[in-house]
mmCIF file of the N, C-alpha and C atoms, coordinates in Angstrom:
data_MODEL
# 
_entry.id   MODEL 
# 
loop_
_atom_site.group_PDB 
_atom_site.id 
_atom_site.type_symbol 
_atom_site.label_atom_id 
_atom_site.label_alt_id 
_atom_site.label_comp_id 
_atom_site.label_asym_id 
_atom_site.label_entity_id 
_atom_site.label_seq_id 
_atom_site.pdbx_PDB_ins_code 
_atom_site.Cartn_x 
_atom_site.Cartn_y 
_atom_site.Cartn_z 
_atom_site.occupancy 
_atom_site.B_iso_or_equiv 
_atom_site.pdbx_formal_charge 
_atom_site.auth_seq_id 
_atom_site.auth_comp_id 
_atom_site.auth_asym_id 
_atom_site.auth_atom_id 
_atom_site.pdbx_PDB_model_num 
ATOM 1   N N  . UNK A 1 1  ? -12.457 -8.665  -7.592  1.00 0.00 ? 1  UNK A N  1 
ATOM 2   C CA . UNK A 1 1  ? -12.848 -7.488  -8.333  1.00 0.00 ? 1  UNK A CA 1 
ATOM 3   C C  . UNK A 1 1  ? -12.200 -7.392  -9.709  1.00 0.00 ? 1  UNK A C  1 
ATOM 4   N N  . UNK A 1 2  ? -10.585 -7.723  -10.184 1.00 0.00 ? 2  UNK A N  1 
ATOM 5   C CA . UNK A 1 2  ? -10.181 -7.701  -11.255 1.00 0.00 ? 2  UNK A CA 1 
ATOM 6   C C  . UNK A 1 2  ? -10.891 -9.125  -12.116 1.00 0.00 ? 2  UNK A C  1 
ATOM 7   N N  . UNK A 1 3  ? -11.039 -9.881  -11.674 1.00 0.00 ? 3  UNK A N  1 
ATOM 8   C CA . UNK A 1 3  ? -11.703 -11.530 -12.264 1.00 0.00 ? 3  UNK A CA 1 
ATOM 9   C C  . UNK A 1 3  ? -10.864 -12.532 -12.244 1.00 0.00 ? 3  UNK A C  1 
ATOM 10  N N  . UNK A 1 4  ? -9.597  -12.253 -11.446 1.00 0.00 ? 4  UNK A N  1 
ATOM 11  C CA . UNK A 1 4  ? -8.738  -12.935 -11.267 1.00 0.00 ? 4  UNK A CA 1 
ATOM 12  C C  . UNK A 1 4  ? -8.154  -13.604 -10.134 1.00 0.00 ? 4  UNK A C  1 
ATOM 13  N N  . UNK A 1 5  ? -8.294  -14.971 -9.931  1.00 0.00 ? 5  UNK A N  1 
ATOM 14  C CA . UNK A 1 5  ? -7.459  -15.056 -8.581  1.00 0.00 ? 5  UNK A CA 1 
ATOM 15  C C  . UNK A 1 5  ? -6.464  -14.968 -7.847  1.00 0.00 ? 5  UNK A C  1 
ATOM 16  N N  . UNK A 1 6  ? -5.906  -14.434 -6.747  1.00 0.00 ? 6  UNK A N  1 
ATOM 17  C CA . UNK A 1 6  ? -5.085  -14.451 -6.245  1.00 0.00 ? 6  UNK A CA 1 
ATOM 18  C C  . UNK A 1 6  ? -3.704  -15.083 -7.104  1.00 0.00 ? 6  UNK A C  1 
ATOM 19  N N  . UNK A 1 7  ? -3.506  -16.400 -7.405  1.00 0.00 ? 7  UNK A N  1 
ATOM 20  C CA . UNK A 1 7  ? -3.245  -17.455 -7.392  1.00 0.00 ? 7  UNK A CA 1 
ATOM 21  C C  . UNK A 1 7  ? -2.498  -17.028 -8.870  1.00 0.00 ? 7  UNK A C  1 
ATOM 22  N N  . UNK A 1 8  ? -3.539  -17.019 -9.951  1.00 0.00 ? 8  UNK A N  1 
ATOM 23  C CA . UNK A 1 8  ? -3.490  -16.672 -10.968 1.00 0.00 ? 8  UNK A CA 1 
ATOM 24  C C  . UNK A 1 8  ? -2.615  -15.089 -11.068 1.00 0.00 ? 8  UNK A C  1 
ATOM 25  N N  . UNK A 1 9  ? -3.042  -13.786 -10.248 1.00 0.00 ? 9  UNK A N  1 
ATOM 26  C CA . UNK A 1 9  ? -2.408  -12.377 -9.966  1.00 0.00 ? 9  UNK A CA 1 
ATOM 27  C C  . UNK A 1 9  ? -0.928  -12.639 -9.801  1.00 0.00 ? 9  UNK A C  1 
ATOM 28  N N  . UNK A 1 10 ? -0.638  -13.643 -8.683  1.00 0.00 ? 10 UNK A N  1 
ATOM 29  C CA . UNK A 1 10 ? 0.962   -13.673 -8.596  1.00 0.00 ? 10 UNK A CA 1 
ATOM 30  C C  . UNK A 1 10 ? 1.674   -14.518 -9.836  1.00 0.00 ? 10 UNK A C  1 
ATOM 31  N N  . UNK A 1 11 ? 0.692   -15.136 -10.402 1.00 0.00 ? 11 UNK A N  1 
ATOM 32  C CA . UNK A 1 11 ? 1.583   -16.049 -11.418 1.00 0.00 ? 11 UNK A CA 1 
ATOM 33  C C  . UNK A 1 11 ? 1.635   -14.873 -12.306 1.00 0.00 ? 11 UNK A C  1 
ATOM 34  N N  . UNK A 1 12 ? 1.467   -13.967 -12.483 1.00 0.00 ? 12 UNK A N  1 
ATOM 35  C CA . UNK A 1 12 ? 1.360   -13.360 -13.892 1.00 0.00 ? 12 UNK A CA 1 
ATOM 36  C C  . UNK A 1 12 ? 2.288   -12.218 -13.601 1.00 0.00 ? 12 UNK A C  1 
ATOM 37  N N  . UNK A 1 13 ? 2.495   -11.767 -12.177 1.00 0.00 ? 13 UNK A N  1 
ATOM 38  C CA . UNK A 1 13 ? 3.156   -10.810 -11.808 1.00 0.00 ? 13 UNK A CA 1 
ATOM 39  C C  . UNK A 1 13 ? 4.714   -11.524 -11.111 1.00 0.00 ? 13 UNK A C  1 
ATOM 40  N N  . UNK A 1 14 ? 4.897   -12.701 -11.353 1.00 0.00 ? 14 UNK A N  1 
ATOM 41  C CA . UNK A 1 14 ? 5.655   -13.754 -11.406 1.00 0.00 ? 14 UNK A CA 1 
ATOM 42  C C  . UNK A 1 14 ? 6.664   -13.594 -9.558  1.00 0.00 ? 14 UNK A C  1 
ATOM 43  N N  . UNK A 1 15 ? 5.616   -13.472 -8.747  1.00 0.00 ? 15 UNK A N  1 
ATOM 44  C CA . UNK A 1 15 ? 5.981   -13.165 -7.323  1.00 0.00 ? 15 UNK A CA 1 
ATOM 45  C C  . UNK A 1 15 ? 5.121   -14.956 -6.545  1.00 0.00 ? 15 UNK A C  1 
ATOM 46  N N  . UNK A 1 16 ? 5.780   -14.996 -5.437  1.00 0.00 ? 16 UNK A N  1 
ATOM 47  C CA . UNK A 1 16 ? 4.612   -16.153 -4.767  1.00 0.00 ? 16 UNK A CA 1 
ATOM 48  C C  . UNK A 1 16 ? 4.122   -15.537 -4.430  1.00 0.00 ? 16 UNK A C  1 
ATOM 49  N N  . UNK A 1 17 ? 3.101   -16.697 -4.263  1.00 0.00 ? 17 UNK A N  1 
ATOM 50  C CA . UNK A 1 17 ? 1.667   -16.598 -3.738  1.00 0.00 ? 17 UNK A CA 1 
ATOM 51  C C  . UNK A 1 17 ? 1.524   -15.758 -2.390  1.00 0.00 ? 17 UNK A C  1 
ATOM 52  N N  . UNK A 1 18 ? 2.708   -16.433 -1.847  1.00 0.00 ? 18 UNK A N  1 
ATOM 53  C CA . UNK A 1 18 ? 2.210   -16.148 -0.257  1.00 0.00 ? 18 UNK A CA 1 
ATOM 54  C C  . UNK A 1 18 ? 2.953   -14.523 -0.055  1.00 0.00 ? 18 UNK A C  1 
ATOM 55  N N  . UNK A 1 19 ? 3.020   -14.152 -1.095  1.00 0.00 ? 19 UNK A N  1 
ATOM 56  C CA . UNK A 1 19 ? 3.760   -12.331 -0.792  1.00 0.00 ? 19 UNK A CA 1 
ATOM 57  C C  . UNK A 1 19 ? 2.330   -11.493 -1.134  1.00 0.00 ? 19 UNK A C  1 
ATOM 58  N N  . UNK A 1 20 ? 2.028   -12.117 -2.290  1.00 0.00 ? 20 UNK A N  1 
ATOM 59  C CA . UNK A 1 20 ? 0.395   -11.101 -2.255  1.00 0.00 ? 20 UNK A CA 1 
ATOM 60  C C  . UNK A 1 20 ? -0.395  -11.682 -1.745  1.00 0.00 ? 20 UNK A C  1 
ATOM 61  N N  . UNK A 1 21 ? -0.663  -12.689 -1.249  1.00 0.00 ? 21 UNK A N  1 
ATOM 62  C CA . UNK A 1 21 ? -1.781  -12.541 -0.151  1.00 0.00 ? 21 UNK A CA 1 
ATOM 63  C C  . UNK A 1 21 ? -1.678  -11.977 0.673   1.00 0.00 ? 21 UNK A C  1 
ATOM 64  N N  . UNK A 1 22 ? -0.211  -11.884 1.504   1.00 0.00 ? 22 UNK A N  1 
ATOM 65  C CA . UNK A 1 22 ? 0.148   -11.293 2.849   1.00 0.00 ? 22 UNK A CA 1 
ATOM 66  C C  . UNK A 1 22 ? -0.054  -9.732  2.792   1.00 0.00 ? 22 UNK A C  1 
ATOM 67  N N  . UNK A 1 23 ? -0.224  -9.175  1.155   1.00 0.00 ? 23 UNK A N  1 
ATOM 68  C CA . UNK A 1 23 ? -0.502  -7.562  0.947   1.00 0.00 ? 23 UNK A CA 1 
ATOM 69  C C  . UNK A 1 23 ? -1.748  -7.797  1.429   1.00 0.00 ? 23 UNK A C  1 
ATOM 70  N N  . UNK A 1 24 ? -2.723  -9.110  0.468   1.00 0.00 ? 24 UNK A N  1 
ATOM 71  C CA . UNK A 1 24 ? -4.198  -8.957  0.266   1.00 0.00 ? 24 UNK A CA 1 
ATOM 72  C C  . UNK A 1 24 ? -4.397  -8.447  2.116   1.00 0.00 ? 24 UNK A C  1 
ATOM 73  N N  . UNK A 1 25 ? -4.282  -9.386  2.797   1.00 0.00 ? 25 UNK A N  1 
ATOM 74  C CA . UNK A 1 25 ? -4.660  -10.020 3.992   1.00 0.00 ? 25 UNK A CA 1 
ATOM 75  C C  . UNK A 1 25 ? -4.035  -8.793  5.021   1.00 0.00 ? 25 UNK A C  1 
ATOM 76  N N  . UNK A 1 26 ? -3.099  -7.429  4.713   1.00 0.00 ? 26 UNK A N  1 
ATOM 77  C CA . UNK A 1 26 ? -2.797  -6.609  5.302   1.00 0.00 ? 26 UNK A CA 1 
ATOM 78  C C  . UNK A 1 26 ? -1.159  -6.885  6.534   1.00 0.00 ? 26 UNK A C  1 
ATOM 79  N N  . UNK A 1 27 ? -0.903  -7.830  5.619   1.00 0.00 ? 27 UNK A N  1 
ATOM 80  C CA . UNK A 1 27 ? -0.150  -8.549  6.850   1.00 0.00 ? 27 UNK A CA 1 
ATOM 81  C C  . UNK A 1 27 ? 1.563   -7.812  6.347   1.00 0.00 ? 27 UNK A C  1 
ATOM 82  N N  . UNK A 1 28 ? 1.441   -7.293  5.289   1.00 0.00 ? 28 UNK A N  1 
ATOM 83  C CA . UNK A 1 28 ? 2.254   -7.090  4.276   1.00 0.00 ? 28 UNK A CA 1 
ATOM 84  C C  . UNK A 1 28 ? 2.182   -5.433  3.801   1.00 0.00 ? 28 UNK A C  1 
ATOM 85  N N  . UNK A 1 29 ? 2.799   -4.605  3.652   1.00 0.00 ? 29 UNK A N  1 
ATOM 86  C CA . UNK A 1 29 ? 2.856   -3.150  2.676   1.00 0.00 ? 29 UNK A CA 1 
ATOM 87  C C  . UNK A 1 29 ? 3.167   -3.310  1.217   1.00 0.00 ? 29 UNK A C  1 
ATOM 88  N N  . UNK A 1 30 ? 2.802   -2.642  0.365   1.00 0.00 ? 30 UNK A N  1 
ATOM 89  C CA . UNK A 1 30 ? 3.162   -2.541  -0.673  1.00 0.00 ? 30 UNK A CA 1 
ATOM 90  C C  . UNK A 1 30 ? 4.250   -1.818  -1.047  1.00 0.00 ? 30 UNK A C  1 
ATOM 91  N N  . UNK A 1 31 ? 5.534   -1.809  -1.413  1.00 0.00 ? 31 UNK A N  1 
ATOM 92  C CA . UNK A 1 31 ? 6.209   -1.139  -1.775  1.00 0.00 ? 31 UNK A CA 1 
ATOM 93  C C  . UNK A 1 31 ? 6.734   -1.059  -3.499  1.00 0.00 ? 31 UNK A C  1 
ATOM 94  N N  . UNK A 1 32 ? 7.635   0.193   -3.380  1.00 0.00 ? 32 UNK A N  1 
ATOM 95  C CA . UNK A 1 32 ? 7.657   0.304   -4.790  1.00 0.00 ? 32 UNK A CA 1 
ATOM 96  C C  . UNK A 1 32 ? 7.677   -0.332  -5.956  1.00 0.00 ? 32 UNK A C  1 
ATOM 97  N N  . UNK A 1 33 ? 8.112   -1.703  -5.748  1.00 0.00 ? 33 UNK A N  1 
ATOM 98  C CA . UNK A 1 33 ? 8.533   -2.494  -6.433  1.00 0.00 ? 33 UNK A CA 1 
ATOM 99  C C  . UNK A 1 33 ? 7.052   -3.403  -7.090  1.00 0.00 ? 33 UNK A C  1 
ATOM 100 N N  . UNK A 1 34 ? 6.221   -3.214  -5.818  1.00 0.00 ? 34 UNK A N  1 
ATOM 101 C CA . UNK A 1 34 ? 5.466   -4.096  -5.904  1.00 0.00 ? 34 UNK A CA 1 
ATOM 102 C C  . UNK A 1 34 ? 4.099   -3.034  -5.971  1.00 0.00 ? 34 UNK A C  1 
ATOM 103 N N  . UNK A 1 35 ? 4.154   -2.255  -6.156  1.00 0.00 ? 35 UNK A N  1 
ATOM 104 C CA . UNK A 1 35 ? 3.462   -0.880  -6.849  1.00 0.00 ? 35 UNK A CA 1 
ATOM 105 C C  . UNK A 1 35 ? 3.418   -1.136  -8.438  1.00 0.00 ? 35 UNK A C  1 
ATOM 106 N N  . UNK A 1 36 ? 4.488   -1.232  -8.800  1.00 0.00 ? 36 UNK A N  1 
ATOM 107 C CA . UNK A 1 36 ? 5.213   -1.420  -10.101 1.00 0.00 ? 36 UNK A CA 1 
ATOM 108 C C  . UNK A 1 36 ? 4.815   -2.509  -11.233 1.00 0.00 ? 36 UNK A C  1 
ATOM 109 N N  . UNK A 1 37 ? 4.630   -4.013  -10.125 1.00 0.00 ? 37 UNK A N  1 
ATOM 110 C CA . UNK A 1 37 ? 4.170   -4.639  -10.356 1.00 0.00 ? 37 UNK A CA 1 
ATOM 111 C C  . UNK A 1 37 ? 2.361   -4.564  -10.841 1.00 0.00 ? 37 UNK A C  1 
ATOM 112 N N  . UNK A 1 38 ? 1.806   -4.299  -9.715  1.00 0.00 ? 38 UNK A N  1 
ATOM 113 C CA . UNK A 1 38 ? 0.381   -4.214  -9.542  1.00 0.00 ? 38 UNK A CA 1 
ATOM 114 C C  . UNK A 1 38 ? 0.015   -2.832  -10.810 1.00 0.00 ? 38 UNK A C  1 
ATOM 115 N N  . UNK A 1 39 ? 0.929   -2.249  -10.775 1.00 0.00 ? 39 UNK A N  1 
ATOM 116 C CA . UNK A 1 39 ? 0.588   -0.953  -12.283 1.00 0.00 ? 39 UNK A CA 1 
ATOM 117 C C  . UNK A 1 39 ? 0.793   -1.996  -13.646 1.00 0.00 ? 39 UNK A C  1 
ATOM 118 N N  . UNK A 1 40 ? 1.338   -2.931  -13.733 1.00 0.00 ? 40 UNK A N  1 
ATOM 119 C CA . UNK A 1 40 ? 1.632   -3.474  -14.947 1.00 0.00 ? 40 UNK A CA 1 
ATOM 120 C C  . UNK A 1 40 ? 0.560   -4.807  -15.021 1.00 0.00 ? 40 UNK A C  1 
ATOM 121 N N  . UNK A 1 41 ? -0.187  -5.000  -14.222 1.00 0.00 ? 41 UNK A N  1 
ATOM 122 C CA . UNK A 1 41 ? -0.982  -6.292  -14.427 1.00 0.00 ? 41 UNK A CA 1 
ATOM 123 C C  . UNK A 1 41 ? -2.330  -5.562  -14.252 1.00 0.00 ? 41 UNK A C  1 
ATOM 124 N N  . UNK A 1 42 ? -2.461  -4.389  -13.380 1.00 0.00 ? 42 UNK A N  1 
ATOM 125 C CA . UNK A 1 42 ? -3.819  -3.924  -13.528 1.00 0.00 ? 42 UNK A CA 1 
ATOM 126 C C  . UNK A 1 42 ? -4.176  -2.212  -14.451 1.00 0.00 ? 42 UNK A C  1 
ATOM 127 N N  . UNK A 1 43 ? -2.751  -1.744  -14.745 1.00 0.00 ? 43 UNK A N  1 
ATOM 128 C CA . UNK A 1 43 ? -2.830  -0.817  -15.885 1.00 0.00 ? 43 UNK A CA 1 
ATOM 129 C C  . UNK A 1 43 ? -3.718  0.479   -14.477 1.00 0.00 ? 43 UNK A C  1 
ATOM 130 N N  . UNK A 1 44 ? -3.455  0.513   -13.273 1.00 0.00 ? 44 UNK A N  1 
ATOM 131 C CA . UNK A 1 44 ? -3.822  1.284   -12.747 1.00 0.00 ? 44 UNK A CA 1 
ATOM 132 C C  . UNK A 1 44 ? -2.003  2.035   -12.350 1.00 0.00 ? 44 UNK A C  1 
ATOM 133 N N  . UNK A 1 45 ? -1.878  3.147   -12.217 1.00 0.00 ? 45 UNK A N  1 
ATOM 134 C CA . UNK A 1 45 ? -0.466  3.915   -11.915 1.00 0.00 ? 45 UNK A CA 1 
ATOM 135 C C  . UNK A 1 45 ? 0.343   3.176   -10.184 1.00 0.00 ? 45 UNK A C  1 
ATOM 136 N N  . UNK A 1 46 ? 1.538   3.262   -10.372 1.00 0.00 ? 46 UNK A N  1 
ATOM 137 C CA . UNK A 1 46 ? 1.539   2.707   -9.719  1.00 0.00 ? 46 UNK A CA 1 
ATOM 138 C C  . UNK A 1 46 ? 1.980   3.683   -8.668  1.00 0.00 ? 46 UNK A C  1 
ATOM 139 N N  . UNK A 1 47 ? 1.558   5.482   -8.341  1.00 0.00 ? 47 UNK A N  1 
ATOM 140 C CA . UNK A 1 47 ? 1.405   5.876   -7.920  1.00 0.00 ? 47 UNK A CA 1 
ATOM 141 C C  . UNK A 1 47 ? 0.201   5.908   -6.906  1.00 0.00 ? 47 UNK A C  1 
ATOM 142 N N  . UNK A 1 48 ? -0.802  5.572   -7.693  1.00 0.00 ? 48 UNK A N  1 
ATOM 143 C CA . UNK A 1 48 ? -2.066  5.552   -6.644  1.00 0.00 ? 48 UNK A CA 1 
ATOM 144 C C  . UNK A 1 48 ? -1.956  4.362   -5.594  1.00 0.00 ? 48 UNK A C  1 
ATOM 145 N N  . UNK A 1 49 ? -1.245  3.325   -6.181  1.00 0.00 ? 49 UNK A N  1 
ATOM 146 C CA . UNK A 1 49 ? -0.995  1.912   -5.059  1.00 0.00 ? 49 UNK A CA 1 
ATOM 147 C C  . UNK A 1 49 ? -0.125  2.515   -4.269  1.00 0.00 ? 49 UNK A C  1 
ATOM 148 N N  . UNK A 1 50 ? 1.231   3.557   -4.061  1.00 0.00 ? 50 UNK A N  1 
ATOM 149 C CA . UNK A 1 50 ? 1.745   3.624   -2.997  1.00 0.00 ? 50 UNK A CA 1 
ATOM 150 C C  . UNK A 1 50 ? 1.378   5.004   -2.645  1.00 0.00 ? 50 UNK A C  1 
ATOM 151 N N  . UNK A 1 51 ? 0.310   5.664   -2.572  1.00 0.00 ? 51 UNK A N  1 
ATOM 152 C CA . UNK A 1 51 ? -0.922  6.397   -2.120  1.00 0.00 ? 51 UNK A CA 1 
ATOM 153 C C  . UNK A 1 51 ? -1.548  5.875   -1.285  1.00 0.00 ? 51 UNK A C  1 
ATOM 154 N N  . UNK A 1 52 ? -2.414  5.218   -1.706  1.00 0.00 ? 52 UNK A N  1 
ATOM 155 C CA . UNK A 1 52 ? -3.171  4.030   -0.955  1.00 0.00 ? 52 UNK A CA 1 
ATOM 156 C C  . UNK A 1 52 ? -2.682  3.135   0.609   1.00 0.00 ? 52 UNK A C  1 
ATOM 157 N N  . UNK A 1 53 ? -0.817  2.548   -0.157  1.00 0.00 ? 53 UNK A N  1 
ATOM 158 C CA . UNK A 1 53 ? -0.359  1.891   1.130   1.00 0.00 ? 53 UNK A CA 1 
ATOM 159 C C  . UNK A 1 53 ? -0.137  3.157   2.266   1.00 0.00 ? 53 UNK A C  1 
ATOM 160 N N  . UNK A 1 54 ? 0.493   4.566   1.743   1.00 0.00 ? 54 UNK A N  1 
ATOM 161 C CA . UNK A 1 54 ? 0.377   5.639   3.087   1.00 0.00 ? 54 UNK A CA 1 
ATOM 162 C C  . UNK A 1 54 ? -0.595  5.915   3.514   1.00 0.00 ? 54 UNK A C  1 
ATOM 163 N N  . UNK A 1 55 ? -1.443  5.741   2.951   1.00 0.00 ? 55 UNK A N  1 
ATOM 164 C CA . UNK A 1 55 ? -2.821  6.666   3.922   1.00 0.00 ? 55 UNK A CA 1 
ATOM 165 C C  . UNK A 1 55 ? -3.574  5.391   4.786   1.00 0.00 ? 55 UNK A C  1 
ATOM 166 N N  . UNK A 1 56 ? -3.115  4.095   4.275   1.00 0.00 ? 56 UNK A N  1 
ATOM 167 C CA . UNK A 1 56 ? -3.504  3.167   5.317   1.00 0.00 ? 56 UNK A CA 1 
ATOM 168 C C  . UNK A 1 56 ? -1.979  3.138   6.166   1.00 0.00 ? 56 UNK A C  1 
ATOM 169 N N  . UNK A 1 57 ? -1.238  3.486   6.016   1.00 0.00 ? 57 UNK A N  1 
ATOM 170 C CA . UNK A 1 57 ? 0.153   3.621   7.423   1.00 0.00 ? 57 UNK A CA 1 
ATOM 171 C C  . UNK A 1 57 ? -0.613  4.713   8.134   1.00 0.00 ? 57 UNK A C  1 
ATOM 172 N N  . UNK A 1 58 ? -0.996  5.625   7.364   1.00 0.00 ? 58 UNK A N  1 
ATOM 173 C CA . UNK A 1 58 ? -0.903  7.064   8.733   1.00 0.00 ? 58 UNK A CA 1 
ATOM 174 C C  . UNK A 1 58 ? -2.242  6.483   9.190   1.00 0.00 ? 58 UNK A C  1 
ATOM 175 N N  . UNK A 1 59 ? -3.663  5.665   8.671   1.00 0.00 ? 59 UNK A N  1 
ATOM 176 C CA . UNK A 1 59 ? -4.737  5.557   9.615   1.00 0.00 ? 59 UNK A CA 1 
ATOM 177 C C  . UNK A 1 59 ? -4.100  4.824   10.775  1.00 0.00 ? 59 UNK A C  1 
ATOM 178 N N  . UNK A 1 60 ? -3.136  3.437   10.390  1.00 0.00 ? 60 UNK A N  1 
ATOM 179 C CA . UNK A 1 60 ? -2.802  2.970   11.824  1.00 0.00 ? 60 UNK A CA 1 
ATOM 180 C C  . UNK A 1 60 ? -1.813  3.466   12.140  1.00 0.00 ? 60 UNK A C  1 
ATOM 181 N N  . UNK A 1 61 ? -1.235  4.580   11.892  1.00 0.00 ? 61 UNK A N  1 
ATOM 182 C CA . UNK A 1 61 ? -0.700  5.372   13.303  1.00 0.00 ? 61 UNK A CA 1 
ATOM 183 C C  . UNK A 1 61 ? -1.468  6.486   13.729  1.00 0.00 ? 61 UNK A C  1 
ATOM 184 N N  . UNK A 1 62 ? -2.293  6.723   13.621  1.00 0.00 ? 62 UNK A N  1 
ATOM 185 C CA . UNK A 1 62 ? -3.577  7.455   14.100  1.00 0.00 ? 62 UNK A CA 1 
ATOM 186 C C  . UNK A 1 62 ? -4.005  6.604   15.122  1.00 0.00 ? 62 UNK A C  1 
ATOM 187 N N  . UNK A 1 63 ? -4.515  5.350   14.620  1.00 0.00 ? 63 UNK A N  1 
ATOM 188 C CA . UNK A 1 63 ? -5.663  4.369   15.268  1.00 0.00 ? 63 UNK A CA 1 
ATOM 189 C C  . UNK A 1 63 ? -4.604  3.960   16.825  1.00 0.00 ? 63 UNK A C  1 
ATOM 190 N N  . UNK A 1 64 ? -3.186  3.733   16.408  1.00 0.00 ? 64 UNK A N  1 
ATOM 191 C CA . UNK A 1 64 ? -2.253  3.442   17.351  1.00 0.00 ? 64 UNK A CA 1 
ATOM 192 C C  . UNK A 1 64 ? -2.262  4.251   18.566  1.00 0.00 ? 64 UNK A C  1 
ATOM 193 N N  . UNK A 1 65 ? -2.116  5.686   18.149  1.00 0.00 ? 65 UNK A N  1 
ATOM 194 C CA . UNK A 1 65 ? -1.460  6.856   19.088  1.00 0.00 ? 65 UNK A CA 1 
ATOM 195 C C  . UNK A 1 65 ? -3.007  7.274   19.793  1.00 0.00 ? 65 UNK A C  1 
ATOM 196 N N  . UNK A 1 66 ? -4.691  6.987   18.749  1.00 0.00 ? 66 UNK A N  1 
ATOM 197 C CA . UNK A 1 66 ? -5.521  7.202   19.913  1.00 0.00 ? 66 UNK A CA 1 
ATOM 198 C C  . UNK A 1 66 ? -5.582  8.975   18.882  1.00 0.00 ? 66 UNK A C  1 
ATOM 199 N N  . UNK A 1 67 ? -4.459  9.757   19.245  1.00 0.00 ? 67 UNK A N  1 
ATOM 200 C CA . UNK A 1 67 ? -4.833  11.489  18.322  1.00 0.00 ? 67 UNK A CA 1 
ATOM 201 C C  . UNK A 1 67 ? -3.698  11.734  17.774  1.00 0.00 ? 67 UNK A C  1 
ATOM 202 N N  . UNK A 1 68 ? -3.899  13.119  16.937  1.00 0.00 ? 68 UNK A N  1 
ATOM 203 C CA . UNK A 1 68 ? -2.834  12.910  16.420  1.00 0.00 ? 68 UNK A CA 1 
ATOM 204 C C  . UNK A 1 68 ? -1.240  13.530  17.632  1.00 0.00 ? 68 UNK A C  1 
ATOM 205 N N  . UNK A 1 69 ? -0.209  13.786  16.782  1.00 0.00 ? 69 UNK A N  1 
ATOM 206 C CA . UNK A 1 69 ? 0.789   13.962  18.129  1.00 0.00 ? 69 UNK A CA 1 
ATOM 207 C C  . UNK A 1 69 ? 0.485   15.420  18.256  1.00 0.00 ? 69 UNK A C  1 
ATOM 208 N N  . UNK A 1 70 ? 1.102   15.850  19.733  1.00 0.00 ? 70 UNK A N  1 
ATOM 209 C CA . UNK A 1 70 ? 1.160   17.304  19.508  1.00 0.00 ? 70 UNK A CA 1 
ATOM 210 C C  . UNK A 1 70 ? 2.562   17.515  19.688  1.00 0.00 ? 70 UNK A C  1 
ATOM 211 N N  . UNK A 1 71 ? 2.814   18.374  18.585  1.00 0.00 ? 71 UNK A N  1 
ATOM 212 C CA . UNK A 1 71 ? 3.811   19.537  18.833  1.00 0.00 ? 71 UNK A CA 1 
ATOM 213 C C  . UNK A 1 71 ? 4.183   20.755  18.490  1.00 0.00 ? 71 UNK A C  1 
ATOM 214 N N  . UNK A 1 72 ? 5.032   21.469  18.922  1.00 0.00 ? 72 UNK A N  1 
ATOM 215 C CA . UNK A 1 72 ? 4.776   22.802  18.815  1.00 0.00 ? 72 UNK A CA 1 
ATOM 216 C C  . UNK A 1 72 ? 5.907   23.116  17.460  1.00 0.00 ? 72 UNK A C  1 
ATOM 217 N N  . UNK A 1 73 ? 4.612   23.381  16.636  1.00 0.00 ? 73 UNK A N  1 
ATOM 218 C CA . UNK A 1 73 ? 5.238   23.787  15.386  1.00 0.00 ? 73 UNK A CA 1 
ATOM 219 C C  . UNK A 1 73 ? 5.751   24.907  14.886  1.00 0.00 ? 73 UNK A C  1 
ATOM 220 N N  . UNK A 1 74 ? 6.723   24.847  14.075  1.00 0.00 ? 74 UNK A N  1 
ATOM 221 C CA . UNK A 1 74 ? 7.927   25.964  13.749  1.00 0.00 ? 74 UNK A CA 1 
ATOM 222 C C  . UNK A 1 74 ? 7.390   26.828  13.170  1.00 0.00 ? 74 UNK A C  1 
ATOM 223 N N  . UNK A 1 75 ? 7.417   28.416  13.489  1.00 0.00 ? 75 UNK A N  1 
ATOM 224 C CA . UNK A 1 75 ? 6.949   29.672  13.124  1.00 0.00 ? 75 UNK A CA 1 
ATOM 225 C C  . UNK A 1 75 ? 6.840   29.148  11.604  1.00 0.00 ? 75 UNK A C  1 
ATOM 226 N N  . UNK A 1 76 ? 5.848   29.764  10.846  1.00 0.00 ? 76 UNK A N  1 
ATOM 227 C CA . UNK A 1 76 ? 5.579   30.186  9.209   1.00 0.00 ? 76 UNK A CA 1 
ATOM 228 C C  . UNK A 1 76 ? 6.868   31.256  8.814   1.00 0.00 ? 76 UNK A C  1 
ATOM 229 N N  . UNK A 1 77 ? 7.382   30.682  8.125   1.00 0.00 ? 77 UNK A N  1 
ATOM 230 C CA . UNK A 1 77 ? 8.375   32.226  7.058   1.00 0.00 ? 77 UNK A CA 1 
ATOM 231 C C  . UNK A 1 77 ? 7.322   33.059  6.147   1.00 0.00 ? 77 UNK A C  1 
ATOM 232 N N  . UNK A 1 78 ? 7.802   33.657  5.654   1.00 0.00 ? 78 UNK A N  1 
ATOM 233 C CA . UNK A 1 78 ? 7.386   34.756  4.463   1.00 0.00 ? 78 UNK A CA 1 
ATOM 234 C C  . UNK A 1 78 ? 7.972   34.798  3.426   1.00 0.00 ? 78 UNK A C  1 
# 
């Protein structure tokens, strides 16, 4: 989608190969660092990349647990 390969993405973001594929391929999270990275080679924030990696953590702990948990939550203040 960027026009770039893999191959080419880590050389430029000067990481191996085999660390962003293992993001590409899900095998891997993105963390800040590497948020940081991916904001400076694709000029997208590198807020929305560790956006992105939570809301794919909480689908598979959703997908894991089956629902979400229950518990009995602490009265509202005023």
């Amino acid at each position: 989608p960027l026009g770039v390969s893999q191959v080419e993405a880590a050389r430029r973001m000067n990481i191996p190969f085999q660390r962003l594929n293992a993001i590409v391929k899900g095998r891997r999270g993105v963390s800040a660092d590497t948020a940081l990275l991916f904001e400076a080679l694709t000029r997208w924030d590198a807020q929305i990349w560790l956006t992105l990696q939570a809301k794919w953590d909480l689908w598979h702990a959703l997908r894991a647990r089956g629902q979400r948990p229950r518990v009995k939550a602490l009265p509202r203040t005023p």
